[in-house]
C-alpha positions in Angstrom: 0.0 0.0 0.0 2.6 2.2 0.7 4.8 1.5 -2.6 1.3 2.2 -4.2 0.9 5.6 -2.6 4.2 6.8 -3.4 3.9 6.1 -6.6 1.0 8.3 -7.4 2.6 10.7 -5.4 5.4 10.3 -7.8 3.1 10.4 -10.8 1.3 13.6 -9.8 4.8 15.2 -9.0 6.0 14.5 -12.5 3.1 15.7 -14.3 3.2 18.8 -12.2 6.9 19.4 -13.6 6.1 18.8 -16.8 3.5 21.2 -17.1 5.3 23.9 -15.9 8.0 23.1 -18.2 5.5 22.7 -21.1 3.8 25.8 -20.1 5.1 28.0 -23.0 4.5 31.5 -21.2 7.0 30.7 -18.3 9.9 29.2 -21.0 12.7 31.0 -19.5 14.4 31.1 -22.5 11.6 33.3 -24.7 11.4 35.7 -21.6 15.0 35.9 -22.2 14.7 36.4 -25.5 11.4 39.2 -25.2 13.7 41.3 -22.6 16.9 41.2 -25.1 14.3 42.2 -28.0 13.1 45.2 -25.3 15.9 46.1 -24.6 17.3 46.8 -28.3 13.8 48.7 -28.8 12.2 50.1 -25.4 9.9 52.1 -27.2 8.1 48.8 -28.3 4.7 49.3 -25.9 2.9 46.2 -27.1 6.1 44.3 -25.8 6.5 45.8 -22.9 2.8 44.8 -22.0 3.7 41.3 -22.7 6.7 41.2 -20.6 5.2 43.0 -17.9 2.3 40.0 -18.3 4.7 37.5 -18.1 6.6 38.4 -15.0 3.1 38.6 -13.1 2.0 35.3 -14.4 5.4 33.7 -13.5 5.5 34.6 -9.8 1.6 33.6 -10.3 2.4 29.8 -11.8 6.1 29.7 -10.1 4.4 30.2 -6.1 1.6 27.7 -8.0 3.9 25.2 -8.9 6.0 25.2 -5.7 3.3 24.7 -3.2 2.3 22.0 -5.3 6.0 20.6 -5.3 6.2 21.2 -1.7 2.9 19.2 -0.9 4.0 16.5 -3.1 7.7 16.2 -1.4 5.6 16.1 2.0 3.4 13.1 1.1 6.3 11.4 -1.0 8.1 11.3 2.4 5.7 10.6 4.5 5.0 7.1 1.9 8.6 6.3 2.0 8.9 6.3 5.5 5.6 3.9 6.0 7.9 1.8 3.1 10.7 1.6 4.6 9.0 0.7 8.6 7.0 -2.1 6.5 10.1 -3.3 4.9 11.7 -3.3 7.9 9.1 -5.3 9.5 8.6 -7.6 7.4 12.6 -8.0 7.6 12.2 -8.7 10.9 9.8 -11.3 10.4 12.1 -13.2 8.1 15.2 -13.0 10.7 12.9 -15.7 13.1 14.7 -19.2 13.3 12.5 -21.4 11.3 11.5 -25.3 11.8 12.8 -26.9 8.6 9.6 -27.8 7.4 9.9 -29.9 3.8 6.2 -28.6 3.1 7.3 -25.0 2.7 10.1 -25.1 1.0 7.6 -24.2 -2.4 6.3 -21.1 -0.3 9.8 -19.9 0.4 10.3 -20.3 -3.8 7.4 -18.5 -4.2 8.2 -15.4 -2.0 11.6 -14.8 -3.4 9.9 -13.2 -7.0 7.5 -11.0 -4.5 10.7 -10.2 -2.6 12.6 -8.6 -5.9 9.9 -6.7 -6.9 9.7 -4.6 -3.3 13.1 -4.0 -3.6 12.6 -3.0 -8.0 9.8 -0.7 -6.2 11.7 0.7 -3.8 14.4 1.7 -6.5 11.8 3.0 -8.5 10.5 5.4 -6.1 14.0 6.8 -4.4 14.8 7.2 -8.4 11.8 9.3 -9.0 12.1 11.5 -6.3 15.6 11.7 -7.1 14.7 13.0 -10.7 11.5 15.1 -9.5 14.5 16.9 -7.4 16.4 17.4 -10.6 13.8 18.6 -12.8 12.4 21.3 -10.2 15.9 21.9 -10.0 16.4 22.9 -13.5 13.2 24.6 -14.2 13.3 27.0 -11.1 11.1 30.2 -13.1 11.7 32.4 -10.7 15.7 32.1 -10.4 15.5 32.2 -14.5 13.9 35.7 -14.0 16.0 36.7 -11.4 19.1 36.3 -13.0 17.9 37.5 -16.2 16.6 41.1 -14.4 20.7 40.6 -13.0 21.5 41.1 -16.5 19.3 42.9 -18.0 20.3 46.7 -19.3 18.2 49.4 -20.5 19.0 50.9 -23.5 20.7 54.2 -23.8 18.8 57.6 -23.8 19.4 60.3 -25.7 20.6 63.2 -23.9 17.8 66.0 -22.8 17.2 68.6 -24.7 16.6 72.2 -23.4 13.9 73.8 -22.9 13.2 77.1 -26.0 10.3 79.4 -25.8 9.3 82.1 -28.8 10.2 84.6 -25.9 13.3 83.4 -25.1 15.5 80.6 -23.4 13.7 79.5 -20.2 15.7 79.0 -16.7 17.6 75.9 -16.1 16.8 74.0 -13.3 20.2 72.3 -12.7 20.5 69.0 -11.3 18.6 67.6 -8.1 21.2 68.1 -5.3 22.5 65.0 -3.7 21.9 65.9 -0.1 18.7 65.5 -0.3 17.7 61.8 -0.8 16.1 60.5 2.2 14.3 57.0 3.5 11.1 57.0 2.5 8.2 54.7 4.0 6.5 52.5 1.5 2.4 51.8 1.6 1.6 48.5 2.4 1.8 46.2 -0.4 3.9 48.6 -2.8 7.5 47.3 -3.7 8.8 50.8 -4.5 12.3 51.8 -3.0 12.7 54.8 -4.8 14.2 58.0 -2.7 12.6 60.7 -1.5 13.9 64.2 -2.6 13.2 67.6 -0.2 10.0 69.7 -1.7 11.6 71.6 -3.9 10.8 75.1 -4.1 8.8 76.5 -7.0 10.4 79.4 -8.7 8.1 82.6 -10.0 5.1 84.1 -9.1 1.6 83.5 -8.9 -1.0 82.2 -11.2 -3.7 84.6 -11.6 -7.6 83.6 -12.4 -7.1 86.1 -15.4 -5.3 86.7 -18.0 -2.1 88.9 -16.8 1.1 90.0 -19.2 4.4 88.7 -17.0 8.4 89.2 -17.0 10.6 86.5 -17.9 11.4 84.1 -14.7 14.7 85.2 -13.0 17.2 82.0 -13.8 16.9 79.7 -10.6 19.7 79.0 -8.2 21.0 75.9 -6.4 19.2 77.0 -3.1 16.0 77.8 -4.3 15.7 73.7 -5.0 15.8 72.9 -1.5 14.1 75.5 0.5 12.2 74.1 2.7 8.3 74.4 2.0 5.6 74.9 4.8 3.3 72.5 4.8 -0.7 72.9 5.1 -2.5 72.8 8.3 -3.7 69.6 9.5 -7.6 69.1 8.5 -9.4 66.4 10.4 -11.3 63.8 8.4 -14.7 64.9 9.4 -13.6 68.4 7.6 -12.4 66.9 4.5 -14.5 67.1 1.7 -13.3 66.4 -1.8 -15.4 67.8 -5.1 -15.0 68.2 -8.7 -13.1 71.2 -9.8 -15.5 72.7 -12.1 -15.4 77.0 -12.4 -18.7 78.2 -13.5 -17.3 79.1 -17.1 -16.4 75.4 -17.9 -19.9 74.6 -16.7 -21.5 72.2 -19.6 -18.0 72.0 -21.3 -15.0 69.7 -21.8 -12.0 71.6 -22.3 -9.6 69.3 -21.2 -8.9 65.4 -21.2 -11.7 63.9 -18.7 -13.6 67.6 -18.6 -12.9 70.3 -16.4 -10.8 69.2 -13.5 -9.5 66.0 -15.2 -11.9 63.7 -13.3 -13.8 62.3 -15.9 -16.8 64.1 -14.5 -19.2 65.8 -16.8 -20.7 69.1 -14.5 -23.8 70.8 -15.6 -24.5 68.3 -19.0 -27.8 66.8 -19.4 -28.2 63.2 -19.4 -26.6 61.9 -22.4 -29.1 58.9 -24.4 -26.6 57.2 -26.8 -29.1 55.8 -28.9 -27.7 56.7 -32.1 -24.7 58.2 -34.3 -25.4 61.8 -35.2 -22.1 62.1 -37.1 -18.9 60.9 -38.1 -15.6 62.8 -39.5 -12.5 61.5 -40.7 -9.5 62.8 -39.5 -6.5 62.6 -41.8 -4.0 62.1 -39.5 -4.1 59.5 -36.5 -3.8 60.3 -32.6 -5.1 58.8 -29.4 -5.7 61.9 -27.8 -9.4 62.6 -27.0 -11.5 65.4 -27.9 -12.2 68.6 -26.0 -14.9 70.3 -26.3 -16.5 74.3 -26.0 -19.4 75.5 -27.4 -20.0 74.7 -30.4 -16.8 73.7 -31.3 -14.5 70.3 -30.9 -11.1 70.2 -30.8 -8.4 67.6 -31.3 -5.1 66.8 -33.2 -3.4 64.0 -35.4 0.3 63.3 -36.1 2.7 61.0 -38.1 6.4 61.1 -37.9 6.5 63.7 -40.6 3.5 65.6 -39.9 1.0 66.7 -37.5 -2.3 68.9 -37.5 -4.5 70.6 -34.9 -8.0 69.8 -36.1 -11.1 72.6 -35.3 -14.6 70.7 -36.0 -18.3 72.3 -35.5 -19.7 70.0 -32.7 -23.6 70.3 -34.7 -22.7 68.9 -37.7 -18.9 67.4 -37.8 -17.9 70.1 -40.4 -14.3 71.0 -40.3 -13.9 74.3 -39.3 -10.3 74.8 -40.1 -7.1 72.7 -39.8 -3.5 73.9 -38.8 0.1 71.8 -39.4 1.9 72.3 -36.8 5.8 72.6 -38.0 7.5 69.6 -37.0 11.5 71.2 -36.0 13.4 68.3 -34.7 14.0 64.3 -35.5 11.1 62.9 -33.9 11.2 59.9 -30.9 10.8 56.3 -31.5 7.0 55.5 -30.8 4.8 52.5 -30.6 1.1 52.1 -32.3 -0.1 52.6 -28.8 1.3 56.0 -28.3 1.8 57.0 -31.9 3.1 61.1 -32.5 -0.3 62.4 -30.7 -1.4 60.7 -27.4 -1.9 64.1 -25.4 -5.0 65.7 -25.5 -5.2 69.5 -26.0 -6.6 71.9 -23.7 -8.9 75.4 -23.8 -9.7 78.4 -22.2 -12.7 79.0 -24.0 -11.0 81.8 -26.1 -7.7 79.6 -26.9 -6.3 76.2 -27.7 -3.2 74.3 -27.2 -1.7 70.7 -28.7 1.6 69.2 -27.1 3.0 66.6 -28.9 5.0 63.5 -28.6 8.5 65.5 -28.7 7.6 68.4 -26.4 6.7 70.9 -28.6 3.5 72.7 -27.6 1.4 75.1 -30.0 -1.3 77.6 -29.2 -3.9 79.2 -31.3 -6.6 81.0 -31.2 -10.3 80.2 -32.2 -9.4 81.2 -35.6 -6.6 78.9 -36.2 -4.2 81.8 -36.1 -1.1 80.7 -34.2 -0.4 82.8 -31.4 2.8 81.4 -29.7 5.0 77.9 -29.2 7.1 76.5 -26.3 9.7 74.0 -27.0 10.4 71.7 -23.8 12.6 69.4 -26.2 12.4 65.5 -26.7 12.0 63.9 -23.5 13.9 61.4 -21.9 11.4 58.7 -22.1 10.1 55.1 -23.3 7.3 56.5 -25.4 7.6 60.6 -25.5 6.0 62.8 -24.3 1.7 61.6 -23.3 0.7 63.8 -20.7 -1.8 65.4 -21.5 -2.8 69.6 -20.9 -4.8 71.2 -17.7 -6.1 74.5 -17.8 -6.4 76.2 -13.9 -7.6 80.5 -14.4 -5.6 82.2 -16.9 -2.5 79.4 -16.7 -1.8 76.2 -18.9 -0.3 73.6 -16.6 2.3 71.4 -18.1 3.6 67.8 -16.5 7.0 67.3 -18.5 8.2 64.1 -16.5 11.0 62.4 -18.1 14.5 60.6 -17.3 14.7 56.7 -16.3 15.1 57.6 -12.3 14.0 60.5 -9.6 17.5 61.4 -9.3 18.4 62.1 -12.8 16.3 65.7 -11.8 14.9 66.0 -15.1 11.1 66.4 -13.8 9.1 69.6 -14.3 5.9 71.3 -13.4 5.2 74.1 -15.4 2.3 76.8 -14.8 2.1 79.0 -18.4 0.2 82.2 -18.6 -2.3 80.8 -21.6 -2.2 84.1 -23.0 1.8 84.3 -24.0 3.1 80.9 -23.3 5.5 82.2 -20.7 6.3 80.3 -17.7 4.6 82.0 -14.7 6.0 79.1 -12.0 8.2 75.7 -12.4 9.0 73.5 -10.0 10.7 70.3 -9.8 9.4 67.0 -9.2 11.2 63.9 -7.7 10.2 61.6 -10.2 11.3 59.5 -13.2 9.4 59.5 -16.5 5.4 58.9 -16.3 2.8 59.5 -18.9 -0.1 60.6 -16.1 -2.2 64.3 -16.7 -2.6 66.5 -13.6 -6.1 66.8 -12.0 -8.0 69.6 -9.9 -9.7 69.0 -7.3 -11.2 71.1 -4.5 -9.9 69.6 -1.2 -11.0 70.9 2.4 -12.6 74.1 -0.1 -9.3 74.9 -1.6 -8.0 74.2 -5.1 -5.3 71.5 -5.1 -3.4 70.3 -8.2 -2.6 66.6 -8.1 -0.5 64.8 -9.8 1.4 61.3 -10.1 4.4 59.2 -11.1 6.5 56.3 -9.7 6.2 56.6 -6.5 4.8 59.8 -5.7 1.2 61.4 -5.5 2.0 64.9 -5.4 -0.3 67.6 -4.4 0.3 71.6 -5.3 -1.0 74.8 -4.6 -1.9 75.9 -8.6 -1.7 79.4 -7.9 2.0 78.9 -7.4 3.2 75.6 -7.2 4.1 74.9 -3.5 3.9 71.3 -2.4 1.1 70.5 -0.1 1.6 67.1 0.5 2.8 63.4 -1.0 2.0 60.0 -0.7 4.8 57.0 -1.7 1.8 54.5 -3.2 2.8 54.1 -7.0 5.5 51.9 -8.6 6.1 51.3 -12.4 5.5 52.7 -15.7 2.6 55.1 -14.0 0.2 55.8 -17.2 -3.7 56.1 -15.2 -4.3 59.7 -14.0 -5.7 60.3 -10.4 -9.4 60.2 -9.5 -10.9 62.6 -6.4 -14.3 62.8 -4.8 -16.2 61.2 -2.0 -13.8 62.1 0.3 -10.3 59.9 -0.9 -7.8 60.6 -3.8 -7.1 57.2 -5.8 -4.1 56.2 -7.3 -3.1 53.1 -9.3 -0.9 51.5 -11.4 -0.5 48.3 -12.3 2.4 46.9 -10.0 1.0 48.4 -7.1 -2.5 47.7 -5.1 -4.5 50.9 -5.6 -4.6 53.6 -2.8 -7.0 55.5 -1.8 -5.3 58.8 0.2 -7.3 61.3 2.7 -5.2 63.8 2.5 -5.7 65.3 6.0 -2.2 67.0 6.5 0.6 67.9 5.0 3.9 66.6 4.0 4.7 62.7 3.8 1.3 61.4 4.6 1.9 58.0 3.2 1.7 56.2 6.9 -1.3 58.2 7.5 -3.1 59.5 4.8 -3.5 56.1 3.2 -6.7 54.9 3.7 -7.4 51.4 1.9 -5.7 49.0 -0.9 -7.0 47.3 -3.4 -4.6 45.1 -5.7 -7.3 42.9 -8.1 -7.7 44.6 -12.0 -5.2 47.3 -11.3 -5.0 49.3 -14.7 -2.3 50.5 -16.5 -3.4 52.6 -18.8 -6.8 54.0 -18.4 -7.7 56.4 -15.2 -10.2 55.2 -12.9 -13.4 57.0 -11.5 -14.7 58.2 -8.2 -18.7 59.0 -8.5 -21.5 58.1 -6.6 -19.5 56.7 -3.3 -17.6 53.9 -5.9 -14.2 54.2 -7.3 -13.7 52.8 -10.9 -10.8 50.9 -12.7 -10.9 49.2 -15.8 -7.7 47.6 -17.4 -6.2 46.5 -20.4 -7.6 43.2 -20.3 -11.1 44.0 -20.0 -11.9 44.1 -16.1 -14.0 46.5 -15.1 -13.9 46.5 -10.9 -16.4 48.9 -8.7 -14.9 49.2 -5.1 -16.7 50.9 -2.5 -14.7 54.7 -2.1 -15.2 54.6 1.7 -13.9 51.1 2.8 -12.3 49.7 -0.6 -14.8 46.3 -0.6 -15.5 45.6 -4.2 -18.9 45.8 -5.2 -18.9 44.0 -8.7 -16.9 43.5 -11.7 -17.2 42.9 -15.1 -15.4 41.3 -18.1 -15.1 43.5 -21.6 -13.7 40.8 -23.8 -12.6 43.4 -26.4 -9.9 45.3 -23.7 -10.0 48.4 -22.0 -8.1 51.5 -22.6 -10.4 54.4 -22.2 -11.1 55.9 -19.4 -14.9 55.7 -18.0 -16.6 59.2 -17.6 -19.9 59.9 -15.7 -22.8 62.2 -16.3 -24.5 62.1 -13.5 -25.9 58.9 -12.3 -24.5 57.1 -15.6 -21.1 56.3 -16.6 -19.9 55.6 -20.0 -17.3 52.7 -20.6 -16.1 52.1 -24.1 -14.1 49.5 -25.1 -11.3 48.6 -28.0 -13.8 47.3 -30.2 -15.6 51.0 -30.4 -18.6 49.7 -28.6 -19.6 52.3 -26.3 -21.6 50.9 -22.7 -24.2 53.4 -20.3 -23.8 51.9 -17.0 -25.8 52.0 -13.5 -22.7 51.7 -11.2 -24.8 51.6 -8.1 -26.9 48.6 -9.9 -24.1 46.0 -10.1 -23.0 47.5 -13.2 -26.0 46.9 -15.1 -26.6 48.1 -18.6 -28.6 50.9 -19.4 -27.7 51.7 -23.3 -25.4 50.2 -25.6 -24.0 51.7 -29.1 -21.5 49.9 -31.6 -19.3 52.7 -33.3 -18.2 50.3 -35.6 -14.5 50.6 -35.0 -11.4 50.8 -33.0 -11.1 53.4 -30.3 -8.9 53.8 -27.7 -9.8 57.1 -26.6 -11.7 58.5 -23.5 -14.9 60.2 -24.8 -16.0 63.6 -24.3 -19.3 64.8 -22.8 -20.7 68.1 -23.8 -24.4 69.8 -24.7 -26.3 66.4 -24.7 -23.8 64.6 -26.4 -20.8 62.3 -26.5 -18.1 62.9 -28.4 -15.5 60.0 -29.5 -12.5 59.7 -31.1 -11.8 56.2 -33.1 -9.3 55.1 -35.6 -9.8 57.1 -38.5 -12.3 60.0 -37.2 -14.7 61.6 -34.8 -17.6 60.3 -34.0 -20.6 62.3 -31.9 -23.5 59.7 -30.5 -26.6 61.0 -29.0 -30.4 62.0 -29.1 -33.1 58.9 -29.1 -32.7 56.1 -30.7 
């Protein structure tokens, strides 16, 4: 019995490592070969997903695997030691002093076969576990991995460019200064390590809510990037209340990706029935930015590696109103289909427009199409260009230019532009490496706070003039999804890291206490998630999308999108709007288990985040722009 137990033991053990040798995803050697092929082109996005897919999956299947193994070892032992006490035993039988007895003698004959094929099964079993050893031994995923990320390099960036403005050449802001790297406190959950650098200083003046003609910034000075910055009184959390940023001029508009305060929340639009297509335009040029929207007018921009265009569209009947090409003055990034030359979307005033693009160079015109100024922030240090997309706060265009592989190469910026003359009204530095995330408003405890994020921070700022307010260490990665604010919590996430939801009820470092609830289940990592109605939001690439509760993190429901998801939801009021890769855009209850209330099939790839404006929704596919609306 116990020969026969080890032996399925045995058998289970060897199927178990040959699967996870057969298993094709977790074949060291094509990992090996993916991170050499990233590694000649980092800029390769649809790679990078599947390498980043495969490293969770192999910790998944390599932890899977080894508890099996583990288990398996257990009972294998446990069966050879009841072996070897029977064999013994019955040893011990045989060592008796018989009675010759002539009448056994054919027994004896009989037992010696029996004999030889306990001690065959013996040798088969110490042989198998012998071999199980050796094949776990070779096929050990995780030390494939880890001596692969040993020698893995990036490749080499390009150096930075400067920073070029039609009025001038803009202050330096020198390197980040050594001294001030710190320990930093990591959120439960999160594997980030990365340093903490002093608040840095901002440098200029003050943002006004209208427009204002300003000097040239003085050039900044070593000391100015380490002053230390008072922090904001302490609110208690029965105080803290967190609302959409929404001035009464944008009221009814979208003027800049995921509406007024970068939420994804539409404020004073109508319900929106999506019941049919009202019109479509093709746009000659492709881009993944969304539209914006003001008036009557929609705004959005396409770009290939030798050209690009701002595009001015009437939102009643899809007529283009004029279209501008926007000088291309430099050799242009390696990009990926993902990101392609036009990712960010543009941002308005209501009287003017502006269109970054994938090499830093940033283009405002008027509602005319006359161009009225350009900034050139140079190619940025990073996988995919520049993707951030434009903010508008009062009179000032706020510009996230994160680049460089780590926090301490100091090549981050926060710009504050008057909107009127492209000059830089306040800059500050950021302790961050490259991320593609767009700043978002939000009115915290009654006052305006501009948040933003990147691996590992969540930084808040005073928009009138850039001062830090306070940070959180809860991101890690390739940080893509912007923030989400309302019903009293901030959420970050990233896929990498659980998301956070932060109350930010003090200032300075409030990562041990400002933290309020993880959640590390269909993390995204691209599209933004969505705080409405007392649920937060998230949908990722592969289709999930996941309602938590905003007060306690407990998820509520989730659903599966088979086609992907890569735009970000957007809510009108009790309904939010989900559409996925395949164009087909979803109305969803999210207090009703995420239950259907309208469904429309565009007819074709989109991977932008719609826009919500006068009744209608506006959407930008492969090869156009689509506006969905009225009854069906």
């Amino acid at each position: 019995m116990a020969a026969a137990f080890c032996s399925v033991v045995l058998a289970l053990l060897a199927v178990n490592a040959i699967r996870s040798r057969a298993f094709d995803p977790l074949d060291a050697p094509r990992l090996n070969a993916m991170l050499i092929e990233l590694n000649r082109d980092p800029t390769n996005a649809s790679l990078r997903r599947t390498v980043r897919g495969l490293d969770r999956r192999i910790r998944i299947e390599y932890e899977r695997s080894r508890r099996i193994a583990g288990s398996g070892l257990m009972l294998l032992l446990g069966g050879i030691i009841v072996f070897i006490a029977a064999w013994e035993g019955e040893r011990s039988v045989r060592a008796r002093p018989l009675i010759p007895d002539p009448r056994l003698r054919h027994a004896w004959a009989s037992s010696a076969p029996v004999s030889r094929a306990a001690v065959l099964a013996m040798g088969l079993v110490f042989g198998g576990l012998l071999l199980s050893l050796a094949v776990l031994s070779r096929h050990d995923a995780a030390a494939d991995y880890a001596r692969m990320a040993l020698h893995w390099k990036p490749a080499p960036q390009p150096p930075a460019c400067g920073v070029y403005s039609i009025a001038g050449t803009a202050p330096s802001l020198g390197a980040l200064p050594a001294s001030t790297v710190a320990a930093s406190p990591a959120v439960p959950g999160s594997t980030s390590t990365a340093p903490v650098a002093t608040p840095a200083a901002p440098v200029g003046g003050s943002l006004g809510m209208s427009a204002v003609n300003l000097a040239p910034l003085p050039p900044l000075s070593p000391a100015s990037l380490t002053k230390t910055v008072a922090t904001s009184r302490p609110v208690a959390s029965h105080e803290l209340t967190i609302e959409p940023y929404c001035p009464q001029a944008c009221r009814g508009q979208w003027p800049a990706f995921r509406g007024p305060g970068g939420d994804g929340i539409a404020v004073g639009t109508q319900a929106v029935p999506i019941g049919r297509t009202l019109w479509k335009t093709a746009i000659a040029l492709p881009g993944h930015n969304s539209p914006i929207v003001w008036g009557d007018r929609v705004f959005l921009s396409g770009a290939d590696k030798e050209n690009r265009e701002v595009y001015c569209v009437s939102a009643a009947d899809g007529r283009i109103a004029w279209r501008k090409s926007a000088p291309v003055t430099q050799p242009q990034p390696q990009v990926s289909d993902d990101t392609g030359y036009a990712p960010s979307t543009l941002a308005t005033d209501g009287f003017r427009v502006a269109a970054i693009f994938v090499d830093g160079d940033l283009f405002c015109y008027d509602y005319a199409g006359k161009l009225l100024w350009t900034r050139h922030f140079g190619v940025p240090v990073s996988h995919y260009g520049h993707a951030s997309s434009l903010a508008v706060y009062g009179s000032g265009l706020i510009v996230q230019f994160d680049q460089g592989s780590d926090a301490s190469d100091g090549k981050s910026v926060l710009y504050a532009l008057d909107f009127s003359t492209g000059k830089t009204v306040w800059q500050v530095k950021r302790p961050v490496p490259n991320s593609w995330t767009t700043p978002v408003i939000a009115r915290i405890g009654g006052k305006d706070e501009l948040l933003t994020a990147a691996n590992p921070w969540v930084i808040a700022y005073n928009p009138l003039n850039g001062t830090e307010l306070w940070r959180a260490n809860v991101l890690s990665g390739d940080v893509a999804p912007s923030l989400a604010a309302g019903d009293g919590v901030v959420v970050a996430c990233n896929e990498g890291a659980p998301a956070a939801a932060i109350r930010p009820s003090g200032g300075g470092d409030i990562t041990k206490t400002g933290v309020v609830w993880t959640y590390d289940d269909g993390v995204p990592d691209i599209a933004s998630p969505l705080v409405v109605d007392g649920v937060a939001l998230m949908a990722s690439s592969e289709g999930d999308l996941t309602c938590i509760d905003a007060a306690t993190g407990k998820k509520r429901w989730d659903r599966v999108f088979d086609a992907g998801l890569c735009a970000s939801p957007v809510a009108v009021g009790k309904t939010v709007f989900v559409i996925d890769r395949k164009g087909v855009l979803n109305a969803i209850a999210p207090g009703r288990s995420g239950d259907s209330v309208g469904k429309l099939d565009l007819g074709e790839e989109t991977r932008a985040t719609p826009a919500v404006a006068g009744g209608r929704i506006f959407v930008r596919t492969r090869s156009g722009l689509v506006c969905a609306g009225g009854a069906p």
